[in-house]
N, C-alpha and C positions, 0 to 999 in steps of 0.2 A: 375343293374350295375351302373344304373349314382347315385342313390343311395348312392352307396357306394366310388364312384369316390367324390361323395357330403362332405359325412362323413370326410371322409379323407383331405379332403383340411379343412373343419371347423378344424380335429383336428389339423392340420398343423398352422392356425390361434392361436388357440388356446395355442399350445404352444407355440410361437412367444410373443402372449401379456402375459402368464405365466412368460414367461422370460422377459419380459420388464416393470413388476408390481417385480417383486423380484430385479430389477436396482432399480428401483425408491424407494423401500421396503430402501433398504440396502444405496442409498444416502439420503434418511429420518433420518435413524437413524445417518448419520453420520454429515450432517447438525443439526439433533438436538444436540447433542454430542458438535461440533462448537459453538451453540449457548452457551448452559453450561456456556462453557470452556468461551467465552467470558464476558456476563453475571459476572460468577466470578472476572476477571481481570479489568473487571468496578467496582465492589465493592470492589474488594482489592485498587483500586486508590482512588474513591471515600474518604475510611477510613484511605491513607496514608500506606496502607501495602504492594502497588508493589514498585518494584524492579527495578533501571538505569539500564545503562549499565553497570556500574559498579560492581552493586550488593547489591548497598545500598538501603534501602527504604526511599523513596520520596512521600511526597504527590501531588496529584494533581497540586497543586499550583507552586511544586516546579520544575515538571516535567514542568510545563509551560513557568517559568521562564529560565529556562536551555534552552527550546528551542527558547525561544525568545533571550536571549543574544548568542546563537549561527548563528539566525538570522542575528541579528547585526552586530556581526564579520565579517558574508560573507559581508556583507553589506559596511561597514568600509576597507573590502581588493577590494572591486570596486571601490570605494571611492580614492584608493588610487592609482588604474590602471589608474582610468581617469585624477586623476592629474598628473602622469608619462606622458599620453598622449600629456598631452596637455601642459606641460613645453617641450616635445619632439619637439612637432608643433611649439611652442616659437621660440625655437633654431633654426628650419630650416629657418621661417621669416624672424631671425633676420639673418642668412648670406644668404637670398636670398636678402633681403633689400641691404646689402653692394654691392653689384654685380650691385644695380641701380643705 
């Protein structure tokens, strides 16, 4: 009897890690699949064949460049909050000065 109470729990185990080798089975294939797909989209930049946002092809370089003068931009509109800022601060000075 304990025997078979034995059996039974192994095969209880048994299908437990069954089922948890055919998980891993089936996100193997799908990480491999990921890798591929990436793999590819590195060689399609590499060689200048992916694609902006837009839908034009860009090489490496150019996607670089696009994100660096986007960069900039953000950069240039902080740039230009701080000066608001602080021409704002200006003004308050200059009429809390007149009040002294």
């Amino acid at each position: 009897m304990q025997d078979a109470a034995s059996a039974k729990s192994i095969e209880k185990k048994l299908g437990t890690l069954t089922t948890e080798l055919q998980k891993l089975k089936e996100e193997s294939e799908n990480d491999a699949k990921e890798l591929k797909l990436s793999q590819q989209h590195l060689q399609e930049v590499n060689a200048g064949l992916s694609k902006n946002e837009d839908g034009a092809y860009a090489s490496l370089n150019d996607q670089l460049m696009g994100e660096s003068l986007a960069f900039m931009s953000g950069i240039r509109d902080c740039l230009q909050l701080v000066v608001t800022v602080l021409f704002l601060i200006n003004i308050k000075l200059v009429k809390l000065s007149c009040f002294v």
